[in-house]
N, C-alpha and C positions, 0 to 999 in steps of 0.2 A: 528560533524554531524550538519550539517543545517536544524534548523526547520524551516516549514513552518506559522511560526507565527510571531503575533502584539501584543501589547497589548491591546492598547487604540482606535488607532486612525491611520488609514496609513499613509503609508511612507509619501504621497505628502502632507499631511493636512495643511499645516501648511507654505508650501512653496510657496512664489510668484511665479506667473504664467509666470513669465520672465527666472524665475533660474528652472524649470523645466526640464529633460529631457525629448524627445519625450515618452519615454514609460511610463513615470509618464503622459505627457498630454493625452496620450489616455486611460490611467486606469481615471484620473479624469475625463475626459469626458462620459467614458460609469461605471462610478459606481463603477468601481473595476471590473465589466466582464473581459473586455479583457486587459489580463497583459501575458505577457511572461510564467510565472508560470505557470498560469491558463490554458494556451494554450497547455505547456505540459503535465500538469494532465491531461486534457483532450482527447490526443495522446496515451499516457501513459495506461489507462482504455481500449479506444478502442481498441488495441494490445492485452491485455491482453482477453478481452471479444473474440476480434477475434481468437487468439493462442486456448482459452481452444474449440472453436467451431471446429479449425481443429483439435484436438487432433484424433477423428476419421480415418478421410482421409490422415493428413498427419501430423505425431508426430513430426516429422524433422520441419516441417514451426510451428508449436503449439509452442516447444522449442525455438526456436528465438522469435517468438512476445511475449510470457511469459516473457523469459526474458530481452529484451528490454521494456518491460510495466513496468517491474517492475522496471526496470533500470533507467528509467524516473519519476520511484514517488522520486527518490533523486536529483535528478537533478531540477525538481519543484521548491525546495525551495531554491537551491544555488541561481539559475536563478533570482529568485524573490528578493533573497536578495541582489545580483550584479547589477541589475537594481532599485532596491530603489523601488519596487513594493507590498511590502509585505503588505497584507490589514484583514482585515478579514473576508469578503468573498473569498478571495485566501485561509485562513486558513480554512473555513470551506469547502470548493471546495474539499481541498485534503483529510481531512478526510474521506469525502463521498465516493470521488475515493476509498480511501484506504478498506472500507468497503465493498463499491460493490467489487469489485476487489475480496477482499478476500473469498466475498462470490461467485465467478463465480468459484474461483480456488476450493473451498470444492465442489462447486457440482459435477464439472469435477470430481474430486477424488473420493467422491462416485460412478459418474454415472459409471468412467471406472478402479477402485476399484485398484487405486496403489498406496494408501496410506492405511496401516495395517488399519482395522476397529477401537482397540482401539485410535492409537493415532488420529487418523480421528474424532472419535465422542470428543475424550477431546477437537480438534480445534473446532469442533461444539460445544459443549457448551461454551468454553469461549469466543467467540466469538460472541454466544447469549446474554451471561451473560453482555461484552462490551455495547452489541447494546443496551441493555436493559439500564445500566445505563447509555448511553448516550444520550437515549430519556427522562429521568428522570430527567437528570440534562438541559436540550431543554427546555423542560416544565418550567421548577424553574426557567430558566434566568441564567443559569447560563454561566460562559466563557465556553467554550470549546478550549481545547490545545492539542496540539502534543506532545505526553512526547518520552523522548530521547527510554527507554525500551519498549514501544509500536512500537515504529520504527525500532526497532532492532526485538521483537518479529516478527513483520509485515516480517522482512528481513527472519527470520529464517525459518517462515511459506511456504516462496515462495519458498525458496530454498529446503527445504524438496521435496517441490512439482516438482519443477524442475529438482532435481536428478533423481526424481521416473518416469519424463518423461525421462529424458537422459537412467535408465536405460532401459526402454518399448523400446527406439531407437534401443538400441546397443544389444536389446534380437531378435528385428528382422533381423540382421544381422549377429550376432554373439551368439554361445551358452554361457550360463551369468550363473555360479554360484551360485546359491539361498542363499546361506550362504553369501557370501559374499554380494551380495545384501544388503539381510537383516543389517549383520554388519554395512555395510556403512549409512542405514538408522537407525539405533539405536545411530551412532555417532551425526546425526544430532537430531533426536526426544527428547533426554533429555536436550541439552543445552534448545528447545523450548520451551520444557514445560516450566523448569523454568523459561526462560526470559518471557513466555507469563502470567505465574503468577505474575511477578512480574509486569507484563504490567494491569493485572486488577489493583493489588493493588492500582497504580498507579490514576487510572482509579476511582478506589472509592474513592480517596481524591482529585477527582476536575480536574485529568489529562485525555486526550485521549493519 
């Protein structure tokens, strides 16, 4: 899995302005804005923000931009890493994404209530608890990083979400088994919680 992370210093820092490629000279010219990456994460967010706004009118168009947004937060950082773009302002771009993002996909789920209410408010809290120490560690100076379980957590969230769209789809077309429903979403809800616990832990020794 390709993080969208630097450590130090971007990719071009360091490179004569001869041996550049075009996408490194237009990150060093605008600061690290406009990179390849950067331009998906940013595609990437609006899909998503747009998808959970049609969930209403149209669940069929919500499910595709859903999940092409979220298809595009991994694609981000191959992008960034194949083009020699990775900065950190591209690293901190996507976390942001990642956040809002997650946070447009809980309120959809509450507003239109197809994620069970428990495991609904545990992604709300931990994902409070996230936002919380990674204003904490903002404040302190500290790096901020993409950890491999935060990205997977991130993955497992979406998909949870996305099933529970796929099944709202296939219930207005077809009669849908409640049982089975449910089953299919308890098979996804417990790998998440774990991996999303594992993504705080992560989270309190210095990772996003």
């Amino acid at each position: 899995m390709k993080l969208h992370r630097i450590e130090k210093q971007p990719d071009w820092q360091n490179i004569p302005v001869g041996n550049l490629n075009a996408f490194q000279k237009i990150a060093k010219k605008t600061h690290g804005i406009v990179t390849p990456g950067n331009v998906i994460t940013a595609i990437g967010l609006g899909l998503v923000i747009d998808g959970c706004n049609d969930l209403d009118q149209n669940p069929n168009k919500a499910l595709i931009k859903v999940s092409a947004g979220r298809v595009a937060d991994y694609l981000d950082g191959i992008v960034a890493d194949k083009t020699q773009t990775k900065s950190q302002i591209g690293e901190a771009a996507d976390v942001v994404a990642d956040k809002i993002a997650t946070l447009a996909i809980l309120k959809s789920a509450n507003d239109h209530k197809i994620l069970s209410s428990r495991f609904l408010n545990f992604l709300i809290i931990q994902n409070s608890v996230n936002s919380f120490i990674g204003l904490q560690a903002k404040l302190s100076r500290q790096e901020l990083h993409s950890s491999k379980y935060g990205k997977i957590a991130t993955a497992l969230q979406t998909a949870a979400f996305i099933t529970s769209i796929a099944s709202f789809v296939i219930e207005n077309n077809h009669p849908f088994d409640q049982r089975k429903k449910s089953n299919i979403q308890k098979l996804l809800n417990y790998p998440t919680i774990a991996m999303s616990v594992m993504a705080t832990y992560d989270y309190l020794n210095g990772q996003i």
